[in-house]
N, C-alpha and C positions, 0 to 999 in steps of 0.2 A: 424334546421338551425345552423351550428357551428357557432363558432365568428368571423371566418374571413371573411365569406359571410356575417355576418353582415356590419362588414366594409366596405365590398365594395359597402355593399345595402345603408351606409349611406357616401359612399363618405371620406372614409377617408384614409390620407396616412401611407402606411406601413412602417414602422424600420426594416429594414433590421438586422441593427446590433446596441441593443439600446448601448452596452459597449461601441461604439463611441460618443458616444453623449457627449458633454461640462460637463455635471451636473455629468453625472455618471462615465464618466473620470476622472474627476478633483477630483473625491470621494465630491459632495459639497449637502448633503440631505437639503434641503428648507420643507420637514415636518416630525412628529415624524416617528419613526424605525413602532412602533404599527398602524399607522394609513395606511404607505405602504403596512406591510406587510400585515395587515387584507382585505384592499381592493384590492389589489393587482394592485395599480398604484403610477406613480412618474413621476415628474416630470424631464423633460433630458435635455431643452435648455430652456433658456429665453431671452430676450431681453428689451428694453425699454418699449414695447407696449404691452406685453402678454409673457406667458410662456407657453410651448408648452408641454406636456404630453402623456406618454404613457401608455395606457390601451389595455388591454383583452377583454374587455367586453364593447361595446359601449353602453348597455341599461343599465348600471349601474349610475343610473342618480344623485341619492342619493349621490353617492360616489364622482361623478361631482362638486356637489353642493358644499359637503361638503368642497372638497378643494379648490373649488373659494373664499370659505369662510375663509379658512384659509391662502391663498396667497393675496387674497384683489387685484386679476389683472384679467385681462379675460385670458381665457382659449382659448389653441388653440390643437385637439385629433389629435392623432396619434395612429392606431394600432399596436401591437407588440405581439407577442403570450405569453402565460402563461409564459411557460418555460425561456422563454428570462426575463423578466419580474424580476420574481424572482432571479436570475440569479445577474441581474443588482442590487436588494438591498440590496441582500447579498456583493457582491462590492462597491456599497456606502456607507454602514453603517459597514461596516467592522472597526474593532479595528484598528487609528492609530500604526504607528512605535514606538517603544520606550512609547508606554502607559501603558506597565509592569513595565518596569523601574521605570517611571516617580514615578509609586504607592507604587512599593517596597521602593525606595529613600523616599518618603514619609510618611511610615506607622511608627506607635507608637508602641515600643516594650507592654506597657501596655495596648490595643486593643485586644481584645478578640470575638472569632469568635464565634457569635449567633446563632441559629436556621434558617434555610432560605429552602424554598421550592425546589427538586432536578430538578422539570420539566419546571423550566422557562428555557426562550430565551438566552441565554448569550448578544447577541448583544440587547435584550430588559429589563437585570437588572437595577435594579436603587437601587439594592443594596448600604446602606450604611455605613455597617461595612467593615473598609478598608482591614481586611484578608480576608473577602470573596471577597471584589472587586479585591485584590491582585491574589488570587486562578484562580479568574473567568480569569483574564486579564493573567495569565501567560497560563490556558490551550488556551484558545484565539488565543492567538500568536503563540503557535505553532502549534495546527491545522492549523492557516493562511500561516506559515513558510514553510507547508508540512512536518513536525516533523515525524519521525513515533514512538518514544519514545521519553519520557520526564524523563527526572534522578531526583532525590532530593536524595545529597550526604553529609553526615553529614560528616566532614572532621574536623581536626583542629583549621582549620582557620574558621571556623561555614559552614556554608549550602551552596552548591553549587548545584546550578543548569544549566544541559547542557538539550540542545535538539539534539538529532539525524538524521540528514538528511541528505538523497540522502547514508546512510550508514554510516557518519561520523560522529560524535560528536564534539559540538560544545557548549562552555562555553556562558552563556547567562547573567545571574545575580546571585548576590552574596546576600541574604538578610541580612539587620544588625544583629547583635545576640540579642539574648533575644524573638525572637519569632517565630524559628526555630519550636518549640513544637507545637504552634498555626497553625502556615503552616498544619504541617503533622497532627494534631489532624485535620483539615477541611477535606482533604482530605479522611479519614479514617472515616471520617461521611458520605461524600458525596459516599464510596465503600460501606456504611453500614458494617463497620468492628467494629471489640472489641476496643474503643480505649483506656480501661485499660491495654489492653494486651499490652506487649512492646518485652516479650521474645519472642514470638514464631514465625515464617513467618506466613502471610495470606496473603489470594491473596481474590479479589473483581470484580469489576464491576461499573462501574462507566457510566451512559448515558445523554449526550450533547445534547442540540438544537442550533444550533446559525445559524440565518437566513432563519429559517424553515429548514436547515439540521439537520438529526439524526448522531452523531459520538457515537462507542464507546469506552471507555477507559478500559481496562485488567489491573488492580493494583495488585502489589505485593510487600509485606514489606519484610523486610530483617534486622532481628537485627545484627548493627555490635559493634566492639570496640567503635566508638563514638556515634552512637545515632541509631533511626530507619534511615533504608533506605527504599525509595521506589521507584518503578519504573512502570511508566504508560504507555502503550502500545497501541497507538492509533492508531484503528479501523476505519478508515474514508470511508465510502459507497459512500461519493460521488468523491475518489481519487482509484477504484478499476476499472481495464478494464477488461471487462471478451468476452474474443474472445480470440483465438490463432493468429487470424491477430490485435490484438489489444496492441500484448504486446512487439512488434520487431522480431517474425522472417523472414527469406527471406523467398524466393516462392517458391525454392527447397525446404527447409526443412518444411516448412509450407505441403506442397503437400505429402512429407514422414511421418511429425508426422498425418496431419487429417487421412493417411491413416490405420498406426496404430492403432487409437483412434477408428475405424469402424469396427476395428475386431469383430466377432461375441464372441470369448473367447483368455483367455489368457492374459498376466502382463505386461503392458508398464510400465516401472520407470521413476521420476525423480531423480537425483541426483543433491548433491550441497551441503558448508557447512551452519550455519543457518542465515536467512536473507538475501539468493540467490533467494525468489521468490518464491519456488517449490509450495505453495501453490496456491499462484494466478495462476501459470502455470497450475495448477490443474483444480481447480474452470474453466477456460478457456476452457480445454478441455470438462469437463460436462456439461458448457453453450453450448459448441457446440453439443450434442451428446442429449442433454436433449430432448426425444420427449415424447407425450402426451401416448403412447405405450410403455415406456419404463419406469421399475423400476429401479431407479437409488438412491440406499442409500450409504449413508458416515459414516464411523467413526472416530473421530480427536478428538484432546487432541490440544486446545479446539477447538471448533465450531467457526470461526471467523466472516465469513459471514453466514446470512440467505441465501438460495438460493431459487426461488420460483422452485413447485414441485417436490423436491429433500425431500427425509429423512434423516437429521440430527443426528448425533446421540454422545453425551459427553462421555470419557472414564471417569470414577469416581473412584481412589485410594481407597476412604475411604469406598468403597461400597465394594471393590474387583473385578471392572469393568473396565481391562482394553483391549486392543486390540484383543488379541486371544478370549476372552471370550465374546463379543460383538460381534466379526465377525461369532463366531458360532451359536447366536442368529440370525444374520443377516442372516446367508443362509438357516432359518426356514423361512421369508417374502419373497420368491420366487422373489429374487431380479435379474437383467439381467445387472448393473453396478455393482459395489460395490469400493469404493474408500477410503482407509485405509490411514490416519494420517502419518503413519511411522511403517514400518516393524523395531520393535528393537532388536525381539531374534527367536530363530529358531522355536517355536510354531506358530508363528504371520507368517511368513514365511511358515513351512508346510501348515498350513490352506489354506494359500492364493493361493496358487502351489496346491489343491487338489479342490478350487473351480475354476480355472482357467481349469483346467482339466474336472471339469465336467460341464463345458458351460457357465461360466460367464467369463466378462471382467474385469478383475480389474488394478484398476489404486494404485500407491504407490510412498512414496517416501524412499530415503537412504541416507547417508551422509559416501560419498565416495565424492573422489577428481573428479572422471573423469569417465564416459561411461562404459568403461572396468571393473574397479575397483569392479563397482559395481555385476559384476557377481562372482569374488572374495571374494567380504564379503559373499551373501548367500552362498558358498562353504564353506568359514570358518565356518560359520553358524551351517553347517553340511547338508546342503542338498544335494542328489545326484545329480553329475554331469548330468543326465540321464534327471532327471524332472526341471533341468535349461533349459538343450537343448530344452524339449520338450514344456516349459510352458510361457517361458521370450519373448516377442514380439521386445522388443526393450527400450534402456537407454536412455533418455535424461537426458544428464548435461548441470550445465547454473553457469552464475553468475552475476554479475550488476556490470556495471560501470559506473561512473557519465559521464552527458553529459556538454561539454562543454558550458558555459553561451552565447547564442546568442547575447546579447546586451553588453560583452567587450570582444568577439573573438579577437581574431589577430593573423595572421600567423609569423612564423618563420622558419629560417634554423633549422632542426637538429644536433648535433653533429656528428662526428662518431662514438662514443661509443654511441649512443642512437641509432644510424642505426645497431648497432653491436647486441645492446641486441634485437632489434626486428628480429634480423636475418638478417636482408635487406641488400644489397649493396647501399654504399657510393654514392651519387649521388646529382644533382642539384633537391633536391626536397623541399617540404613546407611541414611544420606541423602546427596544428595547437594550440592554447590554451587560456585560461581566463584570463585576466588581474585582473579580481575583481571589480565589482560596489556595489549598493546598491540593485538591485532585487538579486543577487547571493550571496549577505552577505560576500558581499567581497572574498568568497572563490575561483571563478573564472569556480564553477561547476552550473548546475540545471537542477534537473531531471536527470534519469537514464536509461541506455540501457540495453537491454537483450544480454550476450553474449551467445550460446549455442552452443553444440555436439552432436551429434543421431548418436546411433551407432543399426543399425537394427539389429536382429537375424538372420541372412541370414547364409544359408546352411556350408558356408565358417566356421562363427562364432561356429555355434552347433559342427563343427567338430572340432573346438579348445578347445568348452569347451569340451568334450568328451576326447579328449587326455589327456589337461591340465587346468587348472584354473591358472593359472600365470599371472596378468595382465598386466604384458610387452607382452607375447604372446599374451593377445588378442588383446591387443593396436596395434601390428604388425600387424595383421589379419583385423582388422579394419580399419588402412591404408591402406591395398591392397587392400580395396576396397572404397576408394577414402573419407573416413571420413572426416571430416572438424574439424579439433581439436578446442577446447576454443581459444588458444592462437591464431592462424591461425587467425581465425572469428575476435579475438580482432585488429590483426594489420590491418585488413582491416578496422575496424570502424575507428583507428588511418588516414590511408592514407585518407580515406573521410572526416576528418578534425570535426567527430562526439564526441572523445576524444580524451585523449592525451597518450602517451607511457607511463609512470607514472602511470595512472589507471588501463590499462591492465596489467604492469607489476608486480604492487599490489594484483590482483586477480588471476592469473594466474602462476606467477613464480614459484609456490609449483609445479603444474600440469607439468610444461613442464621443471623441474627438475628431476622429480620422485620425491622431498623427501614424 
């Protein structure tokens, strides 16, 4: 009998949406983070007479008891399913705003960071040394932030820390000096790094819980002129969509890339420069493709998500293991996918052009500006013109641009030099943009769109690359038959009031320059 038929077997009302509810809205938790999360209930409204609670589990009567006993009111049950459940205390017990500050502003240059265990909760520490409460409270905040990296920059003026989101960097806190070393001596415990070593770069691994999510964090130090550097790259599993209708594109090209992705053999590309996505665009296409009949293994530098029934596989410098020398390994496991990291030199390339050739799909990424381009670097490369035509399925290129902040939108007239740079004629139209609140951090952005281009291999294209590899020429060729460029794709997100001219002209102006 699952729990919701319990429910209903004992008469009780459903939550639809517990994040509406008063308690959990308002972030207001009435018992501890430990006693939530272990039984997996909370309490969402109260009132004068009784406070109303939602639970999973109606026969969990213990867990009943227990917190009638810790609220001293009667209780009134409401269903809500697991997932919601959790969901909600990971949102009411989430780290206040400004609670990194509060502790940096607060901490003792003479405070020195102790030993402390890597696998607790962040939102269930009760750590009491204030570097580690400070460490714990700054990666906090930007997990919370949607950070995707976190800086610690020994500068001049002492330690500056930015977090990176939606693509942009953004200055956060400044900690006082004298315990800059302390900072990054914790974190370099918490990567399990050397932290005698100062000269050398290392890179780590760093694994978060907070709220019963797992994050993780990819560290790497960097000695400069003024002190270590390091920079934390965070991994968030529960901030990743894996679907190609999951990630922005339309239905045309959604309908042209799954069909590529179903080829039986042969190399679809992403392109992009880095931090365009290419990988989640990846990961996307082999969530979609992933069946219980089909071997589908990866090799990436590094491995960023787990995927379930997928083989993984790390390229390792220090072994002598990297791309071409693993994918030769790989086509011994009689694999039917195969999805390589990044083609960076013409071995890595031939390989992948010879197992496409003899009946595998393989999927890659390149870092060209646009579509075309990319069948111009493997040319540079050195591959024959011959086994591009015959092996290349189709490019997609992408890029990301912030979405305008739904809660301080506001339309405006454009200029006409802003109608000029998107191409467009002068006219009575609206744009739209961000004014800046407190959920978008004042920047007036949050969250980010997919822009992209798919240039197929079509009979047309093979005959271009056969003549020439020039990617103005293929770029012509790819027009004529009706490609939809980056830039194109971007002023439409513009006209739909999804960004602003400004973003697309940031990611895009290289592209639909030539430079």
């Amino acid at each position: 009998m699952t729990e919701e038929t319990l429910a209903k077997r004992f008469d009780l009302p459903v939550l639809e949406d517990v994040m509406l509810c008063k308690l959990v809205r308002d972030r207001i938790p009435l018992v501890p983070y430990s006693f939530a999360k272990q039984k997996k209930i909370l309490p969402v409204e109260e009132n004068e007479r009784e406070c109303i609670i939602a639970l999973s589990d109606p026969t969990d009567l213990e867990a009943i008891e227990e917190l009638r006993l810790l609220l001293k009111r009667p209780l009134k049950m409401a269903y809500a399913s697991r997932s919601a459940i959790e969901l909600a205390i990971e949102h009411c017990y989430r780290q206040k705003e400004g609670e990194a500050s509060k502790l940096i502003t607060g901490v003792d240059a003479k405070e020195t960071a102790s030993e402390s265990p890597d696998d607790y909760d962040l939102l269930e520490s009760k750590e009491e040394n204030p570097i580690i409460r400070m460490v714990n409270a700054i990666l906090l905040e930007a997990v919370q932030q949607g950070a995707s990296d976190i800086h610690f920059e020994p500068t001049e003026e002492g330690l500056a820390i930015r977090y990176r989101i939606d693509g942009v960097l953004h200055r956060r806190h400044q900690p006082p000096r004298g315990i800059e070393l302390q900072l990054l001596t914790r974190i370099k415990v918490m990567a399990k790094l050397d932290i005698a070593e100062h000269r050398l770069p290392q890179d780590g691994r760093i694994k978060l819980k907070h709220g019963g999510r797992e994050t993780d964090l990819r560290v790497s130090t960097l000695p400069t002129v003024h002190g270590e550097r390091i920079v934390l790259r965070i991994l968030d599993k529960g901030n990743i969509f894996l679907g190609l209708d999951q990630i922005g594109m339309d239905e045309p090209l959604l309908k042209e890339m799954r069909k590529l992705i179903r080829m039986p053999e042969g190399i679809v590309l992403v392109t992009g420069p880095t931090g365009s996505g290419k990988t989640t665009t990846l990961y996307s296409a082999i969530a979609e493709i992933n069946e219980p009949d089909t071997n589908i293994m990866t090799i990436e530098d590094p491995v960023e998500y787990k995927l379930n029934g997928i083989s993984q596989m790390n390229v390792n410098p220090r072994i002598e293991l990297d791309f071409a020398k693993g994918l030769r390994h790989i086509l011994r496991q009689d694999p039917d996918i195969i999805m390589i990291g990044e083609i960076r030199d013409r071995e890595t390339a031939e390989i992948a052009i010879q197992a496409s050739l003899t009946g595998h799909l393989v999927l890659s990424t390149l870092h060209t500006n646009d579509a075309p381009s990319a069948l111009t670097r493997l040319a540079d490369m050195g591959i024959e013109p011959y086994l591009l035509a015959s092996s290349i399925l189709g490019v997609l290129a992408q890029r990301l641009v912030r979405r305008i902040c739904s809660d301080c939108q506001e339309a405006y007239a454009p200029t006409a030099e802003e109608m000029a740079e998107l191409k467009l004629k002068f006219s009575r139209t609206q744009f739209h943009r961000g004014k800046g609140c407190e959920k978008c951090f004042l920047s007036g952005y949050r969250g980010r769109l997919g822009v992209y281009e798919l240039m197929p291999v079509t009979s047309r294209i093979k005959t271009q690359v056969l003549k020439s590899q020039d990617s103005e020429e293929l770029r012509k060729a790819a027009l004529s038959q009706d490609m939809i460029t980056l830039f194109s794709k971007g002023v439409e997100l513009v006209r739909a009031g999804l960004t602003t001219s400004a973003e697309v002209l940031r990611v895009t102006r290289m592209v639909e320059e030539g430079v």
